[in-house]
MDAnalysis code that builds the backbone (N, CA, C; Angstrom):
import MDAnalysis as mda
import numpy as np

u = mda.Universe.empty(681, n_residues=227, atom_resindex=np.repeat(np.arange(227), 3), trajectory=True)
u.add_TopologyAttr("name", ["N", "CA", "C"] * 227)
u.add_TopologyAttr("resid", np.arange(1, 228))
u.add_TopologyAttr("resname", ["UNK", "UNK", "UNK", "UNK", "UNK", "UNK", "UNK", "UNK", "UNK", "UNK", "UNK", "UNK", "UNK", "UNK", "UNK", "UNK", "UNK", "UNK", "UNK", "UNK", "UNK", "UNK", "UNK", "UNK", "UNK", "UNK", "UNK", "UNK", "UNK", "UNK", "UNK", "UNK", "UNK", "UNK", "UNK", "UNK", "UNK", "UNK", "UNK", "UNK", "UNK", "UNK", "UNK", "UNK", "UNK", "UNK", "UNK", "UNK", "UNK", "UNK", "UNK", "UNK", "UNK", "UNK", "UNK", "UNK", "UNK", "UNK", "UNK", "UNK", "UNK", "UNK", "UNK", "UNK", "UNK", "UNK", "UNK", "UNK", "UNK", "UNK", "UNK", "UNK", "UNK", "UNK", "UNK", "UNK", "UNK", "UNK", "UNK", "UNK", "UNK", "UNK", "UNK", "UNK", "UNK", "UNK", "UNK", "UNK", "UNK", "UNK", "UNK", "UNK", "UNK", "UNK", "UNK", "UNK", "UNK", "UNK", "UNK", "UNK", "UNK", "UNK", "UNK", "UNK", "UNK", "UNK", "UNK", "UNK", "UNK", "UNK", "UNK", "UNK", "UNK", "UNK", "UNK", "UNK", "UNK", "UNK", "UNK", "UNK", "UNK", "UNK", "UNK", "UNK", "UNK", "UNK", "UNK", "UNK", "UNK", "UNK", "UNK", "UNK", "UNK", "UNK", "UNK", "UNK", "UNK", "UNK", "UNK", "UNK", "UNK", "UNK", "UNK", "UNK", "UNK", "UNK", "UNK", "UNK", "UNK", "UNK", "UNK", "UNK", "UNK", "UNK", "UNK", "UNK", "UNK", "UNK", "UNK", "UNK", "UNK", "UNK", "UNK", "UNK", "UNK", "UNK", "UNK", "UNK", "UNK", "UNK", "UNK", "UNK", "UNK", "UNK", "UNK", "UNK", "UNK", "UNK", "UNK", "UNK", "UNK", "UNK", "UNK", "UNK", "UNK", "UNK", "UNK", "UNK", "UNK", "UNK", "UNK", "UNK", "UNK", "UNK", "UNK", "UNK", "UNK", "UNK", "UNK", "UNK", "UNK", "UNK", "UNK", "UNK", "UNK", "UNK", "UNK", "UNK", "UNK", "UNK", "UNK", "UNK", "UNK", "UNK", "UNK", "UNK", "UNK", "UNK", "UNK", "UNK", "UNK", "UNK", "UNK", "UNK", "UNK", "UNK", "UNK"])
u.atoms.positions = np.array([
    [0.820, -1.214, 0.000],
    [0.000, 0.000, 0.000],
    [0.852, 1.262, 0.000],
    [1.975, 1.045, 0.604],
    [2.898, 2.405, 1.077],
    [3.580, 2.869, -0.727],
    [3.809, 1.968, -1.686],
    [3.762, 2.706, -3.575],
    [2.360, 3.140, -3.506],
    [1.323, 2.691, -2.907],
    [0.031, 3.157, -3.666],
    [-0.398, 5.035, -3.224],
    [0.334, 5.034, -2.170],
    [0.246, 6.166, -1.243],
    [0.827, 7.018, -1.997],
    [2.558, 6.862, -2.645],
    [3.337, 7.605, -3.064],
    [2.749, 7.833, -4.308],
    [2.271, 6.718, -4.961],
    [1.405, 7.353, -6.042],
    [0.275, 8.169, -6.162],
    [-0.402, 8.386, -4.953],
    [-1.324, 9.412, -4.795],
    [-0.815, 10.671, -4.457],
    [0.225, 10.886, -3.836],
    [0.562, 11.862, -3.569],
    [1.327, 12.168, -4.357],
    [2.040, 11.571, -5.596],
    [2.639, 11.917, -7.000],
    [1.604, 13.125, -7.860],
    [0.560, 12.321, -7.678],
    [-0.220, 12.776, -9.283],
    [-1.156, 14.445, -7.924],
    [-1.488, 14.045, -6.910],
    [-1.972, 14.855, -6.256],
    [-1.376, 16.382, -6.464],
    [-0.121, 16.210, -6.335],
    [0.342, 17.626, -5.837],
    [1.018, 17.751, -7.537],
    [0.815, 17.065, -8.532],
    [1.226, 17.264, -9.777],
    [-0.124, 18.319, -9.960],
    [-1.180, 17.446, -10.401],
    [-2.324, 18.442, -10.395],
    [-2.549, 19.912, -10.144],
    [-1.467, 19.899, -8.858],
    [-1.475, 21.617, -8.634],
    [-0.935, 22.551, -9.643],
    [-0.336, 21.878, -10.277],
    [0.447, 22.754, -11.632],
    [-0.476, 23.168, -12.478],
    [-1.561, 22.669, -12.775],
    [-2.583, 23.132, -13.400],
    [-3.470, 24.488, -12.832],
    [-3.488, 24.774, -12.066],
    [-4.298, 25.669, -11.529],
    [-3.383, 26.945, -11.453],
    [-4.280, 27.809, -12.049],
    [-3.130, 29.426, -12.221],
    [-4.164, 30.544, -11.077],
    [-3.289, 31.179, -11.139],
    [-3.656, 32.978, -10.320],
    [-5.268, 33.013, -10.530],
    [-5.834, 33.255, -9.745],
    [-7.355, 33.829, -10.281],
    [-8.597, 32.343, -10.343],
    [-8.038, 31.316, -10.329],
    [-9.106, 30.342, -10.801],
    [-10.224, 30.043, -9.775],
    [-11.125, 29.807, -9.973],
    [-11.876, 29.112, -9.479],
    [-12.132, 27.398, -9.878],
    [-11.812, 26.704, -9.142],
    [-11.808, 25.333, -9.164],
    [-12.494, 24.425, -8.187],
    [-12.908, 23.699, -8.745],
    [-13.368, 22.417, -8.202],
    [-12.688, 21.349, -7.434],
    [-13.067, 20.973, -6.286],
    [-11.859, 20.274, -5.353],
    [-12.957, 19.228, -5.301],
    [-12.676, 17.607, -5.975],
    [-13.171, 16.471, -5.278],
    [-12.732, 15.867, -4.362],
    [-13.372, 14.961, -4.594],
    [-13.190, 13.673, -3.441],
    [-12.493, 12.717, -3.584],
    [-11.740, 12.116, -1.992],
    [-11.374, 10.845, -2.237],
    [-9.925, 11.124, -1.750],
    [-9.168, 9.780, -1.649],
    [-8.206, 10.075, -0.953],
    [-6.601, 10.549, -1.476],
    [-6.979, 10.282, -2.780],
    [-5.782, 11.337, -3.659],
    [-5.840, 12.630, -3.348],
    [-7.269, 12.916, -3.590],
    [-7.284, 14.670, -3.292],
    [-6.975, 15.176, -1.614],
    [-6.543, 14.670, -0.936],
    [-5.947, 15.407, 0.522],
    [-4.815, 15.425, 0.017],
    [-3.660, 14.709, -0.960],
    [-2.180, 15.470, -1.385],
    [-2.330, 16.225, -2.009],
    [-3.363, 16.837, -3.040],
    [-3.846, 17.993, -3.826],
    [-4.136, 18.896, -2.963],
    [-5.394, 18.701, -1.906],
    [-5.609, 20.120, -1.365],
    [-4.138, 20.229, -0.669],
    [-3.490, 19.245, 0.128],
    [-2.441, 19.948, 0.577],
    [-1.623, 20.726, 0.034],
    [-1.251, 20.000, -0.931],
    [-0.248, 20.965, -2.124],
    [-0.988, 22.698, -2.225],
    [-2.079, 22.528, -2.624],
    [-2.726, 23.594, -2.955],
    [-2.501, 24.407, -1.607],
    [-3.121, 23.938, -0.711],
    [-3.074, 25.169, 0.671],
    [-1.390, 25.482, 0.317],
    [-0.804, 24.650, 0.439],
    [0.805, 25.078, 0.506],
    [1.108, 26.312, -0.291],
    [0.450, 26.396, -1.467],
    [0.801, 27.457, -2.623],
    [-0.201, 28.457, -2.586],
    [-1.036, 28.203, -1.879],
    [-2.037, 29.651, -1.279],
    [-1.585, 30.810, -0.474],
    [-0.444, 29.676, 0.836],
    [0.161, 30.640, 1.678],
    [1.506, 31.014, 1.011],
    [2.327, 30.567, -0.183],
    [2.615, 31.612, -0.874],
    [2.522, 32.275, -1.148],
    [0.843, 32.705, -1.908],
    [0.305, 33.710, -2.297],
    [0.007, 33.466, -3.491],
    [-0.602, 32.229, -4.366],
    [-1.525, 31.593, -5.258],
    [-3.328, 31.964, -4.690],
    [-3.710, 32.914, -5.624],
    [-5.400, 33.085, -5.414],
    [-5.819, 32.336, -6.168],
    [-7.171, 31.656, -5.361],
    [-7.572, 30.814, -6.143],
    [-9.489, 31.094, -5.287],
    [-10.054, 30.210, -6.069],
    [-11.625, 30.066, -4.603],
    [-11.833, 28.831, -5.090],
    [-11.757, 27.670, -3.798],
    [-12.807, 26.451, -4.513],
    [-14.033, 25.997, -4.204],
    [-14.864, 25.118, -4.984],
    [-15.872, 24.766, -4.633],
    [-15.692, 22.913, -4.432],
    [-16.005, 23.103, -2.733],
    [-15.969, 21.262, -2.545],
    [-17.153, 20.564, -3.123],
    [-16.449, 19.461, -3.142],
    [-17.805, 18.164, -3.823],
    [-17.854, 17.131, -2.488],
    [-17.584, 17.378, -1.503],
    [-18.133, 16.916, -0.364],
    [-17.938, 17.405, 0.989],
    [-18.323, 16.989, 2.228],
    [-17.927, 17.987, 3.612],
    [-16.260, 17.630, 4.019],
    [-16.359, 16.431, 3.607],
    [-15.039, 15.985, 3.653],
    [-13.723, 16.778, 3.306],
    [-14.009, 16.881, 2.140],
    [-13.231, 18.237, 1.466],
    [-13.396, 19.230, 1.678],
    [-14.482, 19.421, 2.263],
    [-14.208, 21.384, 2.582],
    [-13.769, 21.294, 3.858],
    [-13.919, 20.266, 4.368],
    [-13.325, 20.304, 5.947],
    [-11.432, 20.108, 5.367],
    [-11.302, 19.332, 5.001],
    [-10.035, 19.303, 4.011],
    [-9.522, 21.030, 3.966],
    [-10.549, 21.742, 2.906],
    [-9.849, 22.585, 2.548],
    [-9.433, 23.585, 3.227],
    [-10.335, 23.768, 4.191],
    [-10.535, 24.521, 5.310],
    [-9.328, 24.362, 6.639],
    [-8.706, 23.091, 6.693],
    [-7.724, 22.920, 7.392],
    [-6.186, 23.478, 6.622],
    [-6.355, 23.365, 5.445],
    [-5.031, 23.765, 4.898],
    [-5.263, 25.164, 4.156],
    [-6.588, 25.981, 4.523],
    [-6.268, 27.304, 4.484],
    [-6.701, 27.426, 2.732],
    [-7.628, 26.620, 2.231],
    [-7.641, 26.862, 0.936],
    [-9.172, 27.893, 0.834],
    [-8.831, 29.278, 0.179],
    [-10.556, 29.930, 0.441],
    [-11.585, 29.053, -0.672],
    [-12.880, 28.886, 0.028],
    [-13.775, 28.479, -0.632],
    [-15.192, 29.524, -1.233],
    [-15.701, 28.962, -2.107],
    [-16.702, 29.652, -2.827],
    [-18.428, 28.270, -2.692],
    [-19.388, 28.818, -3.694],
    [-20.089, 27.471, -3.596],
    [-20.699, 28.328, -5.054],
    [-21.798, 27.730, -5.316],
    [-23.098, 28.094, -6.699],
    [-23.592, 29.038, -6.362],
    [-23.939, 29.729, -5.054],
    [-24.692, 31.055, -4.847],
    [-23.872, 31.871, -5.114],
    [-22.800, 31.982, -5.632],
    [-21.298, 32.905, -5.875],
    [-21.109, 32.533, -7.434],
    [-21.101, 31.886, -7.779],
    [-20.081, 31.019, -9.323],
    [-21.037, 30.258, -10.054],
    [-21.205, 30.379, -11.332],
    [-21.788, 29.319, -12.388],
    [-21.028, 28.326, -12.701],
    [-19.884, 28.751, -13.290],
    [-18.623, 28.057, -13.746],
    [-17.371, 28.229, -13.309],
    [-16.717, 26.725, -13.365],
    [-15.524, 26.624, -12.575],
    [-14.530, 26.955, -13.860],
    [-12.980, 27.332, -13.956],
    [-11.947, 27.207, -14.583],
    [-11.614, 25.911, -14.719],
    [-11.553, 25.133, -13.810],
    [-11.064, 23.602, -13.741],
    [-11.838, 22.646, -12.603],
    [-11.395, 21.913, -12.671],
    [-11.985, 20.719, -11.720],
    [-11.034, 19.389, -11.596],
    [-10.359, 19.045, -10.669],
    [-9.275, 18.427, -10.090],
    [-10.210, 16.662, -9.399],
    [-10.593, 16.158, -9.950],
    [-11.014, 15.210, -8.706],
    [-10.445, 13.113, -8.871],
    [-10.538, 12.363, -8.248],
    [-10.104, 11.047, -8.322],
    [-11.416, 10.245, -8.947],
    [-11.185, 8.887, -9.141],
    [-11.961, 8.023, -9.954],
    [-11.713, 6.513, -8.928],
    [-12.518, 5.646, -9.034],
    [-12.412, 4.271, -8.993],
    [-11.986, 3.672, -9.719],
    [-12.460, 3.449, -11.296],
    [-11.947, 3.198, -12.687],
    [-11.975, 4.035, -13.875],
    [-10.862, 3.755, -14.835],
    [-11.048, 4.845, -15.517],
    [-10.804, 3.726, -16.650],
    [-11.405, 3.729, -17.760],
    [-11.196, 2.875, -19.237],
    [-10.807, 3.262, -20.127],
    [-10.366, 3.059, -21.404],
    [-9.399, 3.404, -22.162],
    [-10.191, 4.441, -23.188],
    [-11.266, 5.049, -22.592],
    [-11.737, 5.986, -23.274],
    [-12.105, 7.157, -22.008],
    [-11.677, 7.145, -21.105],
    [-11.925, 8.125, -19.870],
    [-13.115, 7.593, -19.867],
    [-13.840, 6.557, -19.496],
    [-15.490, 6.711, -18.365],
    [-14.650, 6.482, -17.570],
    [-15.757, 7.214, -16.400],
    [-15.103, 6.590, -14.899],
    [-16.493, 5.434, -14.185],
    [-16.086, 4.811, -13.411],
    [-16.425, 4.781, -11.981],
    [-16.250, 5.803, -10.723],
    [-16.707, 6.201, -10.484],
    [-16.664, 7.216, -9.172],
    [-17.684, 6.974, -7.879],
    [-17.589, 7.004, -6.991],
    [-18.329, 6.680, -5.588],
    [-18.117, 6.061, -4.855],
    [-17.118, 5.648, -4.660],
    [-16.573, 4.808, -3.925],
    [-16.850, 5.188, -2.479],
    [-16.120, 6.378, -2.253],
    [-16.228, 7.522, -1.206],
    [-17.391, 8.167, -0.723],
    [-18.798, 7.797, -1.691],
    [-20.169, 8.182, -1.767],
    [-20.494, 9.500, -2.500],
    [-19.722, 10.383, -2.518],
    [-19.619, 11.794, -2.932],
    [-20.161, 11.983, -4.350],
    [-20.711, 10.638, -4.995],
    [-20.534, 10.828, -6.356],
    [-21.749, 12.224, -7.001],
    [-22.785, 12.490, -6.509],
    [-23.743, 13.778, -6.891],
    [-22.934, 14.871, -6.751],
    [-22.357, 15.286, -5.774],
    [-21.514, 16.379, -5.437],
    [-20.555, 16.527, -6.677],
    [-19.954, 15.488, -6.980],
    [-18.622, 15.223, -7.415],
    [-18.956, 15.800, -8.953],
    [-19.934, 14.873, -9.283],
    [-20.957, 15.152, -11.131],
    [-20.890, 16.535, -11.010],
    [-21.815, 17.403, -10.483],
    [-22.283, 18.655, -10.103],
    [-20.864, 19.449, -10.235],
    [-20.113, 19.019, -9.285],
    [-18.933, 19.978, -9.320],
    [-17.873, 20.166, -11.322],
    [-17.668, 18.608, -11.623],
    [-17.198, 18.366, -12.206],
    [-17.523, 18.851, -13.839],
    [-18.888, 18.846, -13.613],
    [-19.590, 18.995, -14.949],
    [-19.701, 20.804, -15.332],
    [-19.273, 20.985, -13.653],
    [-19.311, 22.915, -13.925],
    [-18.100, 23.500, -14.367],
    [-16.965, 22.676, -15.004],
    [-15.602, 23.173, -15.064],
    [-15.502, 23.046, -16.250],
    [-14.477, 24.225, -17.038],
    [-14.579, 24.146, -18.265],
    [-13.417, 22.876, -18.728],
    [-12.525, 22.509, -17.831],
    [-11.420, 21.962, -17.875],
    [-11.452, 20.172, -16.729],
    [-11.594, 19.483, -16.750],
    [-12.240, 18.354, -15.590],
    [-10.656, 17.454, -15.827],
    [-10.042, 17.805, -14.699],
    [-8.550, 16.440, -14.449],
    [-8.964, 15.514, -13.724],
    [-8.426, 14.131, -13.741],
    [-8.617, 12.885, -12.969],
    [-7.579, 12.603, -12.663],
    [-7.498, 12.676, -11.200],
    [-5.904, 11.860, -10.544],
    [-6.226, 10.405, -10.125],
    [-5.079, 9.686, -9.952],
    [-5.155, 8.600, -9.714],
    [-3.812, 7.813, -9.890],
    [-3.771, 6.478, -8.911],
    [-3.029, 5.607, -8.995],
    [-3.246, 4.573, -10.184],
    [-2.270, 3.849, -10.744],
    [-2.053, 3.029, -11.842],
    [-3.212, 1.893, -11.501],
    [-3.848, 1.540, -10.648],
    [-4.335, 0.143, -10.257],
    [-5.613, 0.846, -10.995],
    [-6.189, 2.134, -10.853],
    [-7.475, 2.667, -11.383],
    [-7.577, 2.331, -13.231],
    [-6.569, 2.365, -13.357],
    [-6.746, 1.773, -15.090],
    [-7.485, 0.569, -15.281],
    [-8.581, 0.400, -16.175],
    [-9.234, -1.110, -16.396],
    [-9.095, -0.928, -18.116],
    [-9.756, -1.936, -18.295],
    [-9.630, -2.574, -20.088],
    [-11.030, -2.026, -20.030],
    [-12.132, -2.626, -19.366],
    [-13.962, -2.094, -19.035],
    [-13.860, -1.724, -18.013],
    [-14.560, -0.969, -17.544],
    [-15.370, -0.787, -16.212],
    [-16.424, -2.266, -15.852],
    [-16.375, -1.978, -14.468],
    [-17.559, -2.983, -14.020],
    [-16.882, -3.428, -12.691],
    [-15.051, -4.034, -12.771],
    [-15.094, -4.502, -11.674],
    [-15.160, -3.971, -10.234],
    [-15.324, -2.644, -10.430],
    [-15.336, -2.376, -9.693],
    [-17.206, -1.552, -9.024],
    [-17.790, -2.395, -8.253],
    [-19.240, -2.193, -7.916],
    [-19.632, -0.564, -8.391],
    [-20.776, -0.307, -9.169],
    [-21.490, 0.438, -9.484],
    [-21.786, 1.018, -8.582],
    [-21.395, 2.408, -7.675],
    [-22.456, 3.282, -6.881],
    [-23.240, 3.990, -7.528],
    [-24.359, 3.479, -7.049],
    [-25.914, 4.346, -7.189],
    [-26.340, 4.839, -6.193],
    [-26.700, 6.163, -6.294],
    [-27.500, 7.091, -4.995],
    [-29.094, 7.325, -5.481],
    [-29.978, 6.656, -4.398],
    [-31.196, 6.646, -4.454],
    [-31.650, 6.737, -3.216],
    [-33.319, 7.588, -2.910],
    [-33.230, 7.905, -2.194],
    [-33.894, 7.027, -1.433],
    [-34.078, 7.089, 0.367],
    [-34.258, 6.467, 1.291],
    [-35.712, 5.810, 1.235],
    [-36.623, 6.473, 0.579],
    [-37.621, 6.091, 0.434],
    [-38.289, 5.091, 0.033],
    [-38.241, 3.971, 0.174],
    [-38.597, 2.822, -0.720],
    [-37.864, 1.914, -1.821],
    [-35.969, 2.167, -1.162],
    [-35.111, 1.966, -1.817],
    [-35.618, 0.585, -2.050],
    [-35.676, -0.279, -1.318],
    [-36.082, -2.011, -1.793],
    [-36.611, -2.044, -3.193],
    [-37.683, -1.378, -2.880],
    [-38.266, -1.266, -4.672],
    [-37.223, -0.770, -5.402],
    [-36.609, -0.137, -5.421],
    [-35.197, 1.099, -6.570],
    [-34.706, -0.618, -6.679],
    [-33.866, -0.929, -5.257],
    [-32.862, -1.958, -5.817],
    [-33.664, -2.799, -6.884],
    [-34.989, -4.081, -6.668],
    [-35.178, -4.699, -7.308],
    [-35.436, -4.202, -9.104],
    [-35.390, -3.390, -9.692],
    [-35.534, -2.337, -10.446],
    [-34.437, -2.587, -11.364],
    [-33.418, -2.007, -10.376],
    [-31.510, -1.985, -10.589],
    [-31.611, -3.174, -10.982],
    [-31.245, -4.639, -10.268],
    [-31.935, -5.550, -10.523],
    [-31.625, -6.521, -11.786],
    [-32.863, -5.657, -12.269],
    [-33.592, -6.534, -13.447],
    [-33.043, -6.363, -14.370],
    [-31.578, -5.114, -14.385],
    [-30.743, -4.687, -15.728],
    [-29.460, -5.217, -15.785],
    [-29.525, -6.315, -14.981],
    [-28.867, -7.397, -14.474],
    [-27.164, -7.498, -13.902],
    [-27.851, -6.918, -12.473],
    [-26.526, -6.801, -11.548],
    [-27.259, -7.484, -10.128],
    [-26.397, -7.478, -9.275],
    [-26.706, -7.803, -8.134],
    [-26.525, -6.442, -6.830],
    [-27.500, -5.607, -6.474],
    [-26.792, -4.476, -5.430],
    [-26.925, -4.674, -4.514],
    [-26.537, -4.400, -3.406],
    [-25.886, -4.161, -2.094],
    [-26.102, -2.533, -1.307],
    [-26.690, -2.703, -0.665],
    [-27.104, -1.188, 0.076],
    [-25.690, -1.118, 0.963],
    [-25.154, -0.079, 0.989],
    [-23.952, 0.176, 1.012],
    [-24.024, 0.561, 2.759],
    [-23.074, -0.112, 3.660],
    [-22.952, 0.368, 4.567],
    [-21.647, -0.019, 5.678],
    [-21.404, 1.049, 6.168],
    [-20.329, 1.533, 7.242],
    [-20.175, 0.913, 8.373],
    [-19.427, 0.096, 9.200],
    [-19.061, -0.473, 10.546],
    [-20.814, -1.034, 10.602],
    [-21.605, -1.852, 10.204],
    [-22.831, -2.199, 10.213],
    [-23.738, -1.344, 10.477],
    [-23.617, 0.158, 10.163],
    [-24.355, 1.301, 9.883],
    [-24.778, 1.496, 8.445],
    [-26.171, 2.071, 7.859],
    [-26.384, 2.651, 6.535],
    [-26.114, 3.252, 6.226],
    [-24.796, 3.107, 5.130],
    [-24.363, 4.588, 4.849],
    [-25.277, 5.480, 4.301],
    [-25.433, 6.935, 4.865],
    [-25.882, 7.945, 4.375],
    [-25.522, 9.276, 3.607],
    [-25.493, 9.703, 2.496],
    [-24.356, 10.498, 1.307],
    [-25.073, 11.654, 2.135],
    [-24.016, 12.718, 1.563],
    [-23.940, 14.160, 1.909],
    [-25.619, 14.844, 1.706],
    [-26.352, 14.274, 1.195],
    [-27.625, 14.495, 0.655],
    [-28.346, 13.770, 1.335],
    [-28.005, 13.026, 2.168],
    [-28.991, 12.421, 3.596],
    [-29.560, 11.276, 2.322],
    [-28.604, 10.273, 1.074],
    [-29.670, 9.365, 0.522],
    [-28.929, 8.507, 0.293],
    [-29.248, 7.320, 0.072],
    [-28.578, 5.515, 0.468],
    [-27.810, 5.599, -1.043],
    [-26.715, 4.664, -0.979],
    [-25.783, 4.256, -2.117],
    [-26.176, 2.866, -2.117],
    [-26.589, 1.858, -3.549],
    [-26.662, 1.085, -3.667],
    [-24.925, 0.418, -4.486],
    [-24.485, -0.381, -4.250],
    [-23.592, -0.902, -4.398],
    [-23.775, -1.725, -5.744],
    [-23.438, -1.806, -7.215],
    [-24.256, -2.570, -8.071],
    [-23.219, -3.084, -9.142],
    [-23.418, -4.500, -8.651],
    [-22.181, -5.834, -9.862],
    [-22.703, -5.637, -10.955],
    [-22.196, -5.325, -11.776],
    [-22.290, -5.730, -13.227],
    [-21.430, -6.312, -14.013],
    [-19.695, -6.529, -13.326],
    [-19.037, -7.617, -14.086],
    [-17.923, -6.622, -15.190],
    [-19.074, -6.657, -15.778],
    [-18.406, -5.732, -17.494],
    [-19.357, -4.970, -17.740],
    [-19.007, -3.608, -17.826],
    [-20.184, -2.406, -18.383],
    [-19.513, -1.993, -19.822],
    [-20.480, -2.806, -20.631],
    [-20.266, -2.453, -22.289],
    [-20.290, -0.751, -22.929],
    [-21.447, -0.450, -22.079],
    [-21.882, 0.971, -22.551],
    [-22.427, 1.660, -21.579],
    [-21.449, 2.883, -21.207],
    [-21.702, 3.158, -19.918],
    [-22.877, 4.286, -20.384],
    [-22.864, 5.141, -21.248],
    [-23.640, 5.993, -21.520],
    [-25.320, 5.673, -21.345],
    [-25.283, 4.163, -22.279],
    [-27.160, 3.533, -21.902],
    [-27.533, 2.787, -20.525],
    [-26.068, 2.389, -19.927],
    [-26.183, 1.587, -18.741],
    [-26.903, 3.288, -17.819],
    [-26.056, 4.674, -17.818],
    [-26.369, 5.261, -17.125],
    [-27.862, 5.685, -16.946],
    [-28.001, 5.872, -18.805],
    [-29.817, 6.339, -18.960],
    [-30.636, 5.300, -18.636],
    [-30.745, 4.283, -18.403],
    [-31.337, 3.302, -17.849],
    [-31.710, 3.164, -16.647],
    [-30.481, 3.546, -15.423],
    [-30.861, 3.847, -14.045],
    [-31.223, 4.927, -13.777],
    [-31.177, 5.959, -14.908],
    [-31.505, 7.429, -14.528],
    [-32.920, 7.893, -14.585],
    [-33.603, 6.302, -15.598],
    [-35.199, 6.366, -16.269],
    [-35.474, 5.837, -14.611],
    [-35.088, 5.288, -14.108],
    [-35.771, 4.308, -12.529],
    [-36.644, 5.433, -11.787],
    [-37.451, 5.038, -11.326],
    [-38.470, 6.171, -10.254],
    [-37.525, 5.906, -8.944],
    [-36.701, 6.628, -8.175],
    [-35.672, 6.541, -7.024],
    [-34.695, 6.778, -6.784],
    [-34.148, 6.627, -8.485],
    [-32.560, 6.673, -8.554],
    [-32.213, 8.227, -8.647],
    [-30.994, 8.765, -7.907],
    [-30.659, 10.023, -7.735],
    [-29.576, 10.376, -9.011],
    [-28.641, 9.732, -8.909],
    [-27.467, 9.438, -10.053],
    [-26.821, 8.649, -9.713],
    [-25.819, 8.449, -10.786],
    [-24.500, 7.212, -11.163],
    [-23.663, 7.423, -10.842],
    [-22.588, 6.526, -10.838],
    [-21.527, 6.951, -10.379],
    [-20.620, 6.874, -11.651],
    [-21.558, 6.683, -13.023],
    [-20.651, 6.477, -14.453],
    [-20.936, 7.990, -14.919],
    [-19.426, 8.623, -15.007],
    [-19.023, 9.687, -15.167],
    [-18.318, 9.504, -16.906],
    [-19.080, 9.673, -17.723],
    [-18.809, 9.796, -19.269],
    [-18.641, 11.472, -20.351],
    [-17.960, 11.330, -20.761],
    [-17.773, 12.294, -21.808],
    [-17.211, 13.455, -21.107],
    [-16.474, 13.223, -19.569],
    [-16.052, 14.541, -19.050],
    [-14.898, 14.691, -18.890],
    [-14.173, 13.934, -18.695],
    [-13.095, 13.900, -18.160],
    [-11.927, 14.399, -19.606],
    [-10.876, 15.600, -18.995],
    [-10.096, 15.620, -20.400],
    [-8.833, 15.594, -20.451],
    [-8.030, 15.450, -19.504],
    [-6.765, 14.693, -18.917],
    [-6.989, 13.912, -17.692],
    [-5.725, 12.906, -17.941],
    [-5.798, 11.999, -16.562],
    [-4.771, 11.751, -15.996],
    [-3.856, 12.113, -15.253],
    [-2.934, 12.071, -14.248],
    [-2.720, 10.709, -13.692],
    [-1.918, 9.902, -14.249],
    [-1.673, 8.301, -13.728],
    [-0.582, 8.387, -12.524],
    [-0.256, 8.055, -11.164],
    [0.764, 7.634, -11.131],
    [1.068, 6.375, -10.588],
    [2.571, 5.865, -11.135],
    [3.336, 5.308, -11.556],
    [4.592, 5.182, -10.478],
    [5.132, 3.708, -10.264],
    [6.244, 4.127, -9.968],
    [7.461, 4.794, -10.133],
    [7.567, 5.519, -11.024],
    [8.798, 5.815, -11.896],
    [8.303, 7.693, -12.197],
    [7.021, 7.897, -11.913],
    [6.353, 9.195, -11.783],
    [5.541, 9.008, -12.170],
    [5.104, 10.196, -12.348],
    [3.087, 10.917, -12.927],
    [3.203, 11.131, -14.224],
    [2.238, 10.178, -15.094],
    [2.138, 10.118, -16.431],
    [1.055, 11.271, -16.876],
    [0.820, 12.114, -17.872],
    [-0.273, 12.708, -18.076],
    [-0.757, 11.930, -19.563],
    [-2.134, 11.664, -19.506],
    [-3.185, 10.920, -20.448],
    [-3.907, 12.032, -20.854],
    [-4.003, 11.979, -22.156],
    [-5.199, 13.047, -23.106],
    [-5.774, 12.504, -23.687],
    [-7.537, 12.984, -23.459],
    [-8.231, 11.931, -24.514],
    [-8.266, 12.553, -25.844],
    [-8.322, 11.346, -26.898],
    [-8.267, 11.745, -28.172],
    [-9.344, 13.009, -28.674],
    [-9.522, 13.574, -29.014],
    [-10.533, 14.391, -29.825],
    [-11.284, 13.717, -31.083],
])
């Protein structure tokens, strides 16, 4: 685990190179991004202006410890950039994201940046997505029905939960946990759970992402998707 660490904190504080004087950016989730915000606070109290907007409490509690100023949507439409981690990423940038639960926040934040980076360790690379469980956020209400639903588009989910607690997302609503193996097409897999009466969003993050920050033992690779 102790390479997997160094690789987060490779591509983390690489990321900071991207962000100039003046930006407003997007700070996700997850545990790459605490060597990012750190980096970042570090170059604030230099005297790097910046304002971000977190994609979870986690992170603003994050940012807030290392002195990074924050903004939110009642201030800003659009971000300059958006910095955040992935679960899986496939050889066309979809992600997996939610691992951490954050994934609504994360969309929201991500989708407001004109510029969207993905950090990450080398193990996040797949050939497909899938192996790694589908988070779905749906809400508390009659989730049993949502799951059997999920279901029938043939996965197996799992209501996601903490030390034998339900986990509950930043939005007070349940994460279903959902096997699918191999996700062929993440784009119809997404509109499919998005048609469900319950489902909040996915955690399949498509068509956004436009560099990807690998690291590596040997350093931080940067990935561009084709045009």
């Amino acid at each position: 685990m102790e390479h997997v660490d160094r690789q987060k904190q490779m591509v983390g504080e690489k990321a900071v190179d991207y962000i100039e004087n003046g930006m407003l950016v997007g700070l996700g989730s997850g545990s790459t991004m605490y060597y990012m915000l750190k980096e970042l606070g570090k170059r604030v109290k230099e005297g790097l202006h910046i304002r971000g907007v977190p994609s979870s409490i986690r992170t603003e509690n994050w940012a807030k410890e290392f002195g990074i100023p924050l903004t939110d949507f009642s201030e800003v439409e659009r971000l300059d950039i958006a910095i955040d981690g992935a679960d899986e990423i496939d050889p066309n940038f979809n992600l997996i994201k939610g691992g951490g639960g954050s994934l609504l926040r994360e969309k929201i934040v991500d989708a407001a940046a004109d510029r969207f980076i993905v950090v990450a360790d080398e193990s996040k690379l797949v050939n497909h997505l899938g192996a790694f469980p589908l988070p779905v956020e749906v809400v508390r209400f009659g989730w049993q029905l949502t799951k059997k639903q999920i279901e029938e588009l043939g996965c197996s989910a799992v209501l996601r939960e903490i030390d034998d607690e339900v986990f509950v997302t930043n939005n007070n609503n349940y994460i279903l946990d959902c096997r699918f193996d191999v996700i062929k097409d993440s784009e119809k897999l997404h509109s499919q759970l998005k048609s469900l009466l319950g489902v909040v969003e996915t955690g399949l993050f498509f068509n956004m992402a436009d560099e990807v920050i690998i690291g590596r033992n040997d350093g931080a690779e940067v990935l561009k998707r084709e045009k």
